[in-house]
N, CA, C and O atoms as CSV, one atom per row, in Angstrom:
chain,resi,resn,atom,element,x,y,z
A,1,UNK,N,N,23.663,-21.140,47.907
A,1,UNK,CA,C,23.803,-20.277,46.734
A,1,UNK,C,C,24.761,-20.945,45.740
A,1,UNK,O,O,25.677,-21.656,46.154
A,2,UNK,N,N,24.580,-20.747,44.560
A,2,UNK,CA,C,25.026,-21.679,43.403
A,2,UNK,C,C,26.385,-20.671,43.249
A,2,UNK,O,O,26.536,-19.499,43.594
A,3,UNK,N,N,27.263,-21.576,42.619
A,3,UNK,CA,C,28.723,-20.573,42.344
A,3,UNK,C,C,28.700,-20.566,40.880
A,3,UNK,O,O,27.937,-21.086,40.066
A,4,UNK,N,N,29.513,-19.997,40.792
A,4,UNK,CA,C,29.755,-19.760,38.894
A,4,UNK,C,C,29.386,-20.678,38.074
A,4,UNK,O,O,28.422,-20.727,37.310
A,5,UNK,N,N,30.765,-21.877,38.421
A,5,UNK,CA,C,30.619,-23.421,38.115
A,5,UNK,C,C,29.347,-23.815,37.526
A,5,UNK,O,O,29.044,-24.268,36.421
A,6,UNK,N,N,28.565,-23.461,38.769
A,6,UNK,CA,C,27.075,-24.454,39.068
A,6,UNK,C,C,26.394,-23.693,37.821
A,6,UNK,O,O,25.846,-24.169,36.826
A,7,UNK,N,N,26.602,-22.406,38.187
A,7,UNK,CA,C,25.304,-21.592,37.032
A,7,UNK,C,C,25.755,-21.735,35.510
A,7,UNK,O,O,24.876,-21.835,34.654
A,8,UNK,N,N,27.226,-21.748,35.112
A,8,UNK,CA,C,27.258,-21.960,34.249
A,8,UNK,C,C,27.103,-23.077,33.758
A,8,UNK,O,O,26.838,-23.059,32.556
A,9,UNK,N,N,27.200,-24.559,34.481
A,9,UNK,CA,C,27.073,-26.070,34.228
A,9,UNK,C,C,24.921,-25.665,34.240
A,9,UNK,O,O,24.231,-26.453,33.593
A,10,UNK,N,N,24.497,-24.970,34.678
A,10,UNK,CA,C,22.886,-25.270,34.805
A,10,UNK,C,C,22.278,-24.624,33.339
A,10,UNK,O,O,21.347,-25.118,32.704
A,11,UNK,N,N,23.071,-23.348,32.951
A,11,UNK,CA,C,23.117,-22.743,31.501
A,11,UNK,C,C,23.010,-23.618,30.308
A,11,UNK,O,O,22.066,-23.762,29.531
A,12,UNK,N,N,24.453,-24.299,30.335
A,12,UNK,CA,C,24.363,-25.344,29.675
A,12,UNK,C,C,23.621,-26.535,29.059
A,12,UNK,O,O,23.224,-26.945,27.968
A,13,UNK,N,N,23.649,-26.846,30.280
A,13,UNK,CA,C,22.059,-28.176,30.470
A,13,UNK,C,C,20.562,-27.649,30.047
A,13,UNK,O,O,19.695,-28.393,29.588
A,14,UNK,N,N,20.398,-26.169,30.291
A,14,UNK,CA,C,19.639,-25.286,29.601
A,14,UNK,C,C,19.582,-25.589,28.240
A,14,UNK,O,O,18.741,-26.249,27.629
A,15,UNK,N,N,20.851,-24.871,27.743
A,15,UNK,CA,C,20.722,-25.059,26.352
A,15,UNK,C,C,20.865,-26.385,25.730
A,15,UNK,O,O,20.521,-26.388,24.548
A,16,UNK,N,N,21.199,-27.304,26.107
A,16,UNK,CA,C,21.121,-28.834,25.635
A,16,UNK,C,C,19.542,-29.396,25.759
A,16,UNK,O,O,19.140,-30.422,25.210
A,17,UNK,N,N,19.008,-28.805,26.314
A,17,UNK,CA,C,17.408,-29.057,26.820
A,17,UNK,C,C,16.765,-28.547,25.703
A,17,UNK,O,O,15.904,-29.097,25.016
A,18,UNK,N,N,17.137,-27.721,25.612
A,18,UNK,CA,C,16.237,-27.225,24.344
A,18,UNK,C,C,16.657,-27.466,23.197
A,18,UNK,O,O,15.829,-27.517,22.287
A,19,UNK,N,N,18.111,-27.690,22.905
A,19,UNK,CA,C,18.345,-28.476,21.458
A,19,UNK,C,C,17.295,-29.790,21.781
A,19,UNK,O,O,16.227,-29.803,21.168
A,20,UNK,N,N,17.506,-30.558,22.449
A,20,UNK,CA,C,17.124,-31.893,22.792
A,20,UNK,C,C,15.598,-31.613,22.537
A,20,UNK,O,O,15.400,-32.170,21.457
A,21,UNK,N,N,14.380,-31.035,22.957
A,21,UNK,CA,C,13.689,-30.770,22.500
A,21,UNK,C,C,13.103,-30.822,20.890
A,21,UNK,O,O,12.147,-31.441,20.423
A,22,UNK,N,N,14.236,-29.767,20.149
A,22,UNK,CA,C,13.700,-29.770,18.570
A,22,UNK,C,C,14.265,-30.781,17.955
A,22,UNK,O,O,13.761,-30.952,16.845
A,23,UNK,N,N,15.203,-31.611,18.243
A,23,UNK,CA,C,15.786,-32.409,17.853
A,23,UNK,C,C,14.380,-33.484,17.913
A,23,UNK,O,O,13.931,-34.018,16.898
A,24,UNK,N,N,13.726,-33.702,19.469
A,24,UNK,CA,C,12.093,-34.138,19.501
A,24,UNK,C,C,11.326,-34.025,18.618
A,24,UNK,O,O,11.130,-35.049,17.964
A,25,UNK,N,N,10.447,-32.561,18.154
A,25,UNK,CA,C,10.482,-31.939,17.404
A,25,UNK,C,C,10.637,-32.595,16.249
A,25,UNK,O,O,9.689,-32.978,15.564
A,26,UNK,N,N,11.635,-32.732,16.015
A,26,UNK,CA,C,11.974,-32.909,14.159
A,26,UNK,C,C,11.835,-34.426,14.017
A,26,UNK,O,O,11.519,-34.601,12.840
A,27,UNK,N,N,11.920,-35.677,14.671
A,27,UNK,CA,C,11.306,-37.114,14.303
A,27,UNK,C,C,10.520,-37.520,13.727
A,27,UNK,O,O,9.352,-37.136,13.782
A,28,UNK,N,N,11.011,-38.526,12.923
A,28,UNK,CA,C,9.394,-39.034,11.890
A,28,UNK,C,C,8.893,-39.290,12.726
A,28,UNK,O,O,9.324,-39.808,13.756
A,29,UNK,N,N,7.283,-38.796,12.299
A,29,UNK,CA,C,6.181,-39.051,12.619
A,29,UNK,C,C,5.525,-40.815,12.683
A,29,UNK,O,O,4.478,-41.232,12.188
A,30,UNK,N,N,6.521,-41.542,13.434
A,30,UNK,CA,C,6.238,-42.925,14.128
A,30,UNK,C,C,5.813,-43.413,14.874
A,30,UNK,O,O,6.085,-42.843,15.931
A,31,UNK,N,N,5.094,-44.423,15.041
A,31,UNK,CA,C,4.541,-44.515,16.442
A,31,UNK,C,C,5.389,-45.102,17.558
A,31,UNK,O,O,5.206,-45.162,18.773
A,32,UNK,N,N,6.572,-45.601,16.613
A,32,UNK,CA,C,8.165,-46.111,18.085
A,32,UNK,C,C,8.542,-44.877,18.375
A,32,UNK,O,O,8.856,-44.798,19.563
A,33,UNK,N,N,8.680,-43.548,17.607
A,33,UNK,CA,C,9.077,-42.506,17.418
A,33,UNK,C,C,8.717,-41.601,18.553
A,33,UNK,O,O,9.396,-40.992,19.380
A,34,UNK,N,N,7.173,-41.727,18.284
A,34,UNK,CA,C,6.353,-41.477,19.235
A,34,UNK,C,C,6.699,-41.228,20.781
A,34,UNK,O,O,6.857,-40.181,21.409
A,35,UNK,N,N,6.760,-42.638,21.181
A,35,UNK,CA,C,6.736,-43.302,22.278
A,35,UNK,C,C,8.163,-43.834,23.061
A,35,UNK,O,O,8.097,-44.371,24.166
A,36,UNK,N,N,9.610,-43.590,22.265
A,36,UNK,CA,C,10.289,-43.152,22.931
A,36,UNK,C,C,11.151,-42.446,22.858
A,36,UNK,O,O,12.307,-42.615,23.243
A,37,UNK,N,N,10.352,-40.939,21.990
A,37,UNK,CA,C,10.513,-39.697,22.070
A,37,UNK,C,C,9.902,-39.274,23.728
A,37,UNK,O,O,10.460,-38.664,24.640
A,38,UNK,N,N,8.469,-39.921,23.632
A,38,UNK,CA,C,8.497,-39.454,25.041
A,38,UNK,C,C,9.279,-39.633,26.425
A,38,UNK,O,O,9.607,-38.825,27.295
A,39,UNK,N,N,9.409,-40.694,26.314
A,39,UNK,CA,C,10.554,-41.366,27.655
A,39,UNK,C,C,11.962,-40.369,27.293
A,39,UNK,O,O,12.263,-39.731,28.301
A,40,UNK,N,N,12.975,-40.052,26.011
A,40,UNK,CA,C,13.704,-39.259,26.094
A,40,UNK,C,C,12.982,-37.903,26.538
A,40,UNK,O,O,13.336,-37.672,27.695
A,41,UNK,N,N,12.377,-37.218,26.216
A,41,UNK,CA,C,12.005,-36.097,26.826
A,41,UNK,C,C,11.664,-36.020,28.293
A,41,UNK,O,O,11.686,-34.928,28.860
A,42,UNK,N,N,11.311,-37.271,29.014
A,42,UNK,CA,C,11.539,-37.053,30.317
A,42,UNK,C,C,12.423,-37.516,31.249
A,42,UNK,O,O,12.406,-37.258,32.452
A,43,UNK,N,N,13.469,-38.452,30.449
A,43,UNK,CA,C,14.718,-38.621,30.841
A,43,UNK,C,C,15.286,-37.081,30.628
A,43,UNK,O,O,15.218,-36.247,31.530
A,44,UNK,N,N,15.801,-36.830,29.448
A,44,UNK,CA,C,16.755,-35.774,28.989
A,44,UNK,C,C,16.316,-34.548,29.671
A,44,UNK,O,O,17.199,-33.934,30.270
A,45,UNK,N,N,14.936,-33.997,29.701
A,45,UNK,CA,C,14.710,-32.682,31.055
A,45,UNK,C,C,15.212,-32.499,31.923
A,45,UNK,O,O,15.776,-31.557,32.481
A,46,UNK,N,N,14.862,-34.155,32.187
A,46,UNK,CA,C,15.288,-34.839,33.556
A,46,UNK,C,C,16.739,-34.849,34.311
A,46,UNK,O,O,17.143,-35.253,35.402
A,47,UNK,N,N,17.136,-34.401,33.529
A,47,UNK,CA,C,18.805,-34.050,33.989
A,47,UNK,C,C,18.516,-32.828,34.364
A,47,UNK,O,O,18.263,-32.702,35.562
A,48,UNK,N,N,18.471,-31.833,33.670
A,48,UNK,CA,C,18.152,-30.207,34.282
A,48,UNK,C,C,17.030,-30.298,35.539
A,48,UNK,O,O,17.358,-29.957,36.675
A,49,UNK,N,N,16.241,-30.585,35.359
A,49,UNK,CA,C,15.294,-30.492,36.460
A,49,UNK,C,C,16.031,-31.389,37.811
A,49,UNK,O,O,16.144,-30.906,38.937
A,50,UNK,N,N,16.215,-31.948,37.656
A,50,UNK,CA,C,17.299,-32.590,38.748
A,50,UNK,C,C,18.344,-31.763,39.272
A,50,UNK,O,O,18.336,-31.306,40.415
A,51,UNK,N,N,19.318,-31.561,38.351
A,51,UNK,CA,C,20.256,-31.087,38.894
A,51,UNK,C,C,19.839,-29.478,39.670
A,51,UNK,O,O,20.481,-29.186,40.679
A,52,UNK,N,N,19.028,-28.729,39.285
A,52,UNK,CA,C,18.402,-27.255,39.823
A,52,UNK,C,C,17.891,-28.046,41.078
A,52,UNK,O,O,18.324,-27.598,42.140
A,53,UNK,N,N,17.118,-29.055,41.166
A,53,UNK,CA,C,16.596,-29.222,42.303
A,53,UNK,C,C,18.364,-29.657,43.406
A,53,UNK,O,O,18.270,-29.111,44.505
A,54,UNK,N,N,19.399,-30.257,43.289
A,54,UNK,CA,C,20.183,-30.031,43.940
A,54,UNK,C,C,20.827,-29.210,44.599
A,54,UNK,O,O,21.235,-29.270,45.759
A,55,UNK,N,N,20.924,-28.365,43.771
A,55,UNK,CA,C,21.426,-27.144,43.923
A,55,UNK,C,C,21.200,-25.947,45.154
A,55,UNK,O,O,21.882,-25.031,45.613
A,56,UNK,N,N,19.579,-26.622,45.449
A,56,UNK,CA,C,19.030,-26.380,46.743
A,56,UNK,C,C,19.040,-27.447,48.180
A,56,UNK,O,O,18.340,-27.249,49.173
A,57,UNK,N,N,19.834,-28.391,48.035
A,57,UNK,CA,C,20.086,-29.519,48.416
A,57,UNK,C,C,20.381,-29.121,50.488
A,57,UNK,O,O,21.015,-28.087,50.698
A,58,UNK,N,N,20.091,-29.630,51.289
A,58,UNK,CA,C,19.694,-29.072,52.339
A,58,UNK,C,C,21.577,-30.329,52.855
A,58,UNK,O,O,22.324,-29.908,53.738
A,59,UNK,N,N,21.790,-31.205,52.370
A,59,UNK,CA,C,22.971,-31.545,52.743
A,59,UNK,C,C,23.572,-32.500,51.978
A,59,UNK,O,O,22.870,-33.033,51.119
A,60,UNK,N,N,25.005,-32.929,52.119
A,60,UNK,CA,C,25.579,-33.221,51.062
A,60,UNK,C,C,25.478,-35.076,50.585
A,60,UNK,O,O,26.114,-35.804,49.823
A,61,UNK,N,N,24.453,-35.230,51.409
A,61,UNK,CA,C,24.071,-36.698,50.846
A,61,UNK,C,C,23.343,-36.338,49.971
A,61,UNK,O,O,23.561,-36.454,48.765
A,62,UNK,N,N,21.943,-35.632,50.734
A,62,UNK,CA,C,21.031,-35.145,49.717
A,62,UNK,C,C,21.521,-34.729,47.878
A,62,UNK,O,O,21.197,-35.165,46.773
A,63,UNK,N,N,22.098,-34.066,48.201
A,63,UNK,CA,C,23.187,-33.562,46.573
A,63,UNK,C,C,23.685,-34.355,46.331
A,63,UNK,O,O,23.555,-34.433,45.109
A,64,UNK,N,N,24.509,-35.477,46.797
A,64,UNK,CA,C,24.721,-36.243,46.090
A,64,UNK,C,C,23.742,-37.685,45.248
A,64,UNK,O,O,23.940,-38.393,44.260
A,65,UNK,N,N,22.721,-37.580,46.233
A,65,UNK,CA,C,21.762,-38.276,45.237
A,65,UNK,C,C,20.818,-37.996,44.160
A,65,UNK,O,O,20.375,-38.701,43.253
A,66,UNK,N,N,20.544,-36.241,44.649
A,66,UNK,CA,C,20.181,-35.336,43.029
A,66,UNK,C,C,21.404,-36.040,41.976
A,66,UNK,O,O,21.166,-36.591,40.901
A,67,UNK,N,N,22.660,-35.867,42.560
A,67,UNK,CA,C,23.702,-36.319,41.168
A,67,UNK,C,C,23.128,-37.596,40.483
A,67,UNK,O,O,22.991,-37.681,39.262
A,68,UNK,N,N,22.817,-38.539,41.327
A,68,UNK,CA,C,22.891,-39.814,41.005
A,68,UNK,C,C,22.271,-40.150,40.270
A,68,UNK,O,O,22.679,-40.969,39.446
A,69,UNK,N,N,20.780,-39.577,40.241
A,69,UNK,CA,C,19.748,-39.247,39.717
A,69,UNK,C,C,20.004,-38.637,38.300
A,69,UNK,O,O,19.708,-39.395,37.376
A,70,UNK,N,N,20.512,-37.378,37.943
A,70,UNK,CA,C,20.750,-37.016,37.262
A,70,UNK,C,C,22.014,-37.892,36.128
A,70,UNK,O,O,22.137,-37.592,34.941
A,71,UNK,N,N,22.686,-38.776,36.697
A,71,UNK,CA,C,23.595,-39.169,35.975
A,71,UNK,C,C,22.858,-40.800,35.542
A,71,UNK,O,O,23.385,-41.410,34.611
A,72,UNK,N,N,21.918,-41.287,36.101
A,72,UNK,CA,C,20.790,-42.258,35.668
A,72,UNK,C,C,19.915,-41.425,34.465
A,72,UNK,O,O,19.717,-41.849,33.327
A,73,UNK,N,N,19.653,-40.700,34.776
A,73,UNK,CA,C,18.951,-40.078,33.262
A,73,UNK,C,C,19.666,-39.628,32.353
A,73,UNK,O,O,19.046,-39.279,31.348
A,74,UNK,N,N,21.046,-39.476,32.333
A,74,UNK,CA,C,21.881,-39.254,31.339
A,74,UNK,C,C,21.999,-40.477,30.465
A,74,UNK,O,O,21.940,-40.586,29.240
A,75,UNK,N,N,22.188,-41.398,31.451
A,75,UNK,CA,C,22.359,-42.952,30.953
A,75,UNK,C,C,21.025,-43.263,30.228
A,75,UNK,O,O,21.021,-43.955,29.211
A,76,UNK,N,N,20.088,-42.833,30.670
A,76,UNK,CA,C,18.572,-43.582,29.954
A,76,UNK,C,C,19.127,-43.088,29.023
A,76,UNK,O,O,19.716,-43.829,28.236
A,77,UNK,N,N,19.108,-41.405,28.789
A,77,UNK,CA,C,18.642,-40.636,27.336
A,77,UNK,C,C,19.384,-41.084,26.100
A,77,UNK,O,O,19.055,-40.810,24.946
A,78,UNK,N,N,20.634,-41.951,26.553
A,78,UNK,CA,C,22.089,-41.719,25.304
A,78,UNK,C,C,21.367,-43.210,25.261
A,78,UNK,O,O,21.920,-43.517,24.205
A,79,UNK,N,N,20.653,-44.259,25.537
A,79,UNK,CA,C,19.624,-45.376,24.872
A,79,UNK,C,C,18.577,-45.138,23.922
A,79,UNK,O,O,18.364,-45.748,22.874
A,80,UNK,N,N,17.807,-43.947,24.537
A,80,UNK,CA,C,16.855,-43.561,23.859
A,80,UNK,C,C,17.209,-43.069,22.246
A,80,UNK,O,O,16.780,-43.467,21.163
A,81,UNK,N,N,18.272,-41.933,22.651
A,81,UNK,CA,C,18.651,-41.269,21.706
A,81,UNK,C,C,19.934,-42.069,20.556
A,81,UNK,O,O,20.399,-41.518,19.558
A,82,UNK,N,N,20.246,-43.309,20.998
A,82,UNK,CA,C,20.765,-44.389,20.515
A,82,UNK,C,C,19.971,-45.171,19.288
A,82,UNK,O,O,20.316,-45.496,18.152
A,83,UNK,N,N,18.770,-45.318,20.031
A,83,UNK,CA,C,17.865,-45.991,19.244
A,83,UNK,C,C,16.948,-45.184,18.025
A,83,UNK,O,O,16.449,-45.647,17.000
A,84,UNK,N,N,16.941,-44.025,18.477
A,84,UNK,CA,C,16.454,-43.443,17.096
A,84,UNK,C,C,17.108,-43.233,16.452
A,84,UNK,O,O,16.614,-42.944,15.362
A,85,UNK,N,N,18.380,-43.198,16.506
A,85,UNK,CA,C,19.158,-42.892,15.615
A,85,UNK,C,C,19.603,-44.416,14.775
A,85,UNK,O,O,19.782,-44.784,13.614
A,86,UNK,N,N,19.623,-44.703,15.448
A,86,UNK,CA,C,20.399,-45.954,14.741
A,86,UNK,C,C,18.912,-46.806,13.687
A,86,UNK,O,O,19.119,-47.458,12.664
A,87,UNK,N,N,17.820,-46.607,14.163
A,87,UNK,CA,C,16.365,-46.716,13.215
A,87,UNK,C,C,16.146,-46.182,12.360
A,87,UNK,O,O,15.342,-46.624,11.539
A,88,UNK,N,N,16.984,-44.610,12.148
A,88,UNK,CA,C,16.631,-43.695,10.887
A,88,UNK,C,C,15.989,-43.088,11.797
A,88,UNK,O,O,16.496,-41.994,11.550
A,89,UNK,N,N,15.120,-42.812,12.865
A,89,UNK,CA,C,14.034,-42.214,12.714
A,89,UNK,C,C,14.713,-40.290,13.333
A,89,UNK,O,O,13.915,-39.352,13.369
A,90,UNK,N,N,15.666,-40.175,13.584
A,90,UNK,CA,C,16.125,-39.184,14.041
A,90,UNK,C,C,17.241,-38.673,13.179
A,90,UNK,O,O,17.833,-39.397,12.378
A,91,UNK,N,N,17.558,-37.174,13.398
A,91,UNK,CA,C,19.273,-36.688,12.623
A,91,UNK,C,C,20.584,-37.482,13.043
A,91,UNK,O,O,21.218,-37.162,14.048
A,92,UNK,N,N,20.879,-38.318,12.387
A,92,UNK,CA,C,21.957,-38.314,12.716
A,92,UNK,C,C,22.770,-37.307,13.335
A,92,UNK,O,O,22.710,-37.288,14.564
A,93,UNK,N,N,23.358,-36.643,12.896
A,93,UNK,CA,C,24.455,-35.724,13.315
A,93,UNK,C,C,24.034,-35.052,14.356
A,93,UNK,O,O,24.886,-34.777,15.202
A,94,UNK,N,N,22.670,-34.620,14.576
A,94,UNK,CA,C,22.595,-34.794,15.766
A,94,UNK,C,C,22.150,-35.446,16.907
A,94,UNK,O,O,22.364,-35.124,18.076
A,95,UNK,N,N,21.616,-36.237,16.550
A,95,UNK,CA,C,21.923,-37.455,17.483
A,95,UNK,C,C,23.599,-37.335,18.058
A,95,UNK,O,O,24.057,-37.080,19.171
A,96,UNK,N,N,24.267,-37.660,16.685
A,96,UNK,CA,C,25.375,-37.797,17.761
A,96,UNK,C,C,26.338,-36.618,18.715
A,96,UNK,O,O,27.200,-36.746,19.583
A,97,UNK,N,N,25.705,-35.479,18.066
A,97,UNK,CA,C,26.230,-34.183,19.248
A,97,UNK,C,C,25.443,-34.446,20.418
A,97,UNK,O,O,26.059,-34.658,21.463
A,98,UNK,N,N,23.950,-34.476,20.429
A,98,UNK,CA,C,23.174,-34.992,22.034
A,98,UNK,C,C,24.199,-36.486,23.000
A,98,UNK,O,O,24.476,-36.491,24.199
A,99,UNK,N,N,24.484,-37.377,22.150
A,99,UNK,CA,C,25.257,-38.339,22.386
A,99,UNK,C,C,26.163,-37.776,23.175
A,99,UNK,O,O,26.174,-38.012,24.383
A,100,UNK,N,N,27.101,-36.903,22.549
A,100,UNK,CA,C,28.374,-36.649,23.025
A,100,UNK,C,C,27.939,-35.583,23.767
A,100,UNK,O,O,28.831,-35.365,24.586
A,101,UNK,N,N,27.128,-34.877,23.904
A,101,UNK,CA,C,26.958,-33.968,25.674
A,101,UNK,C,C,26.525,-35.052,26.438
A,101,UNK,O,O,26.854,-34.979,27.622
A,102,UNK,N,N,25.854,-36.085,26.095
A,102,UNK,CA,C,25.180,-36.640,27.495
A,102,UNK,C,C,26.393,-37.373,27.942
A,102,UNK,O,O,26.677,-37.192,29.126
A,103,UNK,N,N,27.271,-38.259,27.175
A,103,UNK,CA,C,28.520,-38.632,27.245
A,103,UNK,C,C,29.187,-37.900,28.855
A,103,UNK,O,O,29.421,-38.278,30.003
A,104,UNK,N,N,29.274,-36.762,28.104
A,104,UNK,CA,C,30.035,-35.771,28.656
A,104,UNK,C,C,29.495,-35.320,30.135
A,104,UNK,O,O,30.246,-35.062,31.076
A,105,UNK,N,N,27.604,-35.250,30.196
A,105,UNK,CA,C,27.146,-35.018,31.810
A,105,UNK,C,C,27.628,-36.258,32.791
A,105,UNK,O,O,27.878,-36.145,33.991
A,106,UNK,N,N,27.718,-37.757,31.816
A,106,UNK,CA,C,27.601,-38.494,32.378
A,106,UNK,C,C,29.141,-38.471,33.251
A,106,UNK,O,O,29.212,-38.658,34.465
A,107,UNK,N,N,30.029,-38.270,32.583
A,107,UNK,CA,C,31.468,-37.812,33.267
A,107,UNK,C,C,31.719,-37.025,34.505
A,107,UNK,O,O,32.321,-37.133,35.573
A,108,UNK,N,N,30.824,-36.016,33.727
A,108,UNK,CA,C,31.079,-34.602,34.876
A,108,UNK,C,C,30.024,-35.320,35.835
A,108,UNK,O,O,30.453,-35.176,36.980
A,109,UNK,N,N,28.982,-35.939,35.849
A,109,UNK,CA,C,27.860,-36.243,37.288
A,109,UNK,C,C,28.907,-37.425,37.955
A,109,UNK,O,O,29.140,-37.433,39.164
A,110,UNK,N,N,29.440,-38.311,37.120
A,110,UNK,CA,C,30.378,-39.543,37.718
A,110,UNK,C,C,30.910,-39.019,38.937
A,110,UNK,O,O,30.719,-39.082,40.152
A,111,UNK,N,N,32.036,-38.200,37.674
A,111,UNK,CA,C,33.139,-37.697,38.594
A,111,UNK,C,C,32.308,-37.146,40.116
A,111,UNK,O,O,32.304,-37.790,41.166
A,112,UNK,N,N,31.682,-35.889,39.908
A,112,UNK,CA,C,31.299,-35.199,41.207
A,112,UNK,C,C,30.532,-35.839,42.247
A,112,UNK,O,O,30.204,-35.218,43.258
A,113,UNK,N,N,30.114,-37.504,41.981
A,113,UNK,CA,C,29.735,-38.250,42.893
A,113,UNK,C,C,30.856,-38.934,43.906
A,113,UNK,O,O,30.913,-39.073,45.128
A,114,UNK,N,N,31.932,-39.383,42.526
A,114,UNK,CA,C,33.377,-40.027,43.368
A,114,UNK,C,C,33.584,-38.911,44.533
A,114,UNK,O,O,33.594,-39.134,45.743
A,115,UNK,N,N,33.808,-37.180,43.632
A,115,UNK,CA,C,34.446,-36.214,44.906
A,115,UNK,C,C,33.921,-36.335,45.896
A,115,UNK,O,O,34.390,-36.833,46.920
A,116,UNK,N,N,32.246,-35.634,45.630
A,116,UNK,CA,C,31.245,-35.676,47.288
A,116,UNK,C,C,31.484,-36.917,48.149
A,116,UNK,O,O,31.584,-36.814,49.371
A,117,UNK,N,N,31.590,-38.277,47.414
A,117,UNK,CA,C,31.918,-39.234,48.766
A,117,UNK,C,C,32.830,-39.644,49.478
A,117,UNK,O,O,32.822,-40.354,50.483
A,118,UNK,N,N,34.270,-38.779,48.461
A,118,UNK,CA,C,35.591,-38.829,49.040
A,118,UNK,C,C,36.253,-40.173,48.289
A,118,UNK,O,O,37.165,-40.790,48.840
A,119,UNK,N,N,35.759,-40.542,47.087
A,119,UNK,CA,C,36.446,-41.326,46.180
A,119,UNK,C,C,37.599,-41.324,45.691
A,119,UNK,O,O,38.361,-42.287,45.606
A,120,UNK,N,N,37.843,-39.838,45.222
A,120,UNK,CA,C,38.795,-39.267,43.991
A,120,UNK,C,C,39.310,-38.465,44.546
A,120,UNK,O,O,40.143,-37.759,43.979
């Protein structure tokens, strides 16, 4: 069973999912645009859908490689979402708020990999 923490960190990633989405959504109509709009959209899901699937995690290796997982697609998306931005083909500004949450999962997934293995 998920604790506060968890539900409110899964909320979150919720709502970053769906900014991340219209932010999709709103790209010129390019064909680079295109094509790795798609790879961000299944990186950037890809963090939420990951991390929910941990959450049911049957033991604590298992969870910790949902993390790992999840903190590899953090890393793709802030490339993806790097590159459109820096092409024009995306908002700036937000680009760089998606930037700075994925920044930010990538911290919080770090960190909670060091804890689970007894790093930190």
């Amino acid at each position: 069973m998920a604790n506060a923490k968890q539900i409110e960190f899964k909320k979150r990633l919720y709502r970053f999912v769906i900014r991340l989405i219209k932010f999709i959504e709103n790209l010129k109509k390019a064909q680079t645009s295109r094509i790795i709009s798609d790879q961000l959209l299944r990186s950037g899901t890809g963090i939420l859908g990951t991390y929910i699937e941990g959450l049911s995690s049957s033991s604590k290796r298992e969870y910790t490689n949902y993390f790992n997982y999840s903190l590899k697609s953090a890393n793709e998306s802030k490339a993806w979402v790097s590159i459109l931005k820096d092409t024009g083909n995306g908002d700036r500004k937000e680009a760089d708020w998606i930037l700075k949450e994925l920044e930010e999962y990538s911290k919080i997934f770090a960190s909670s990999i060091l804890t689970l293995k007894g790093k930190k």
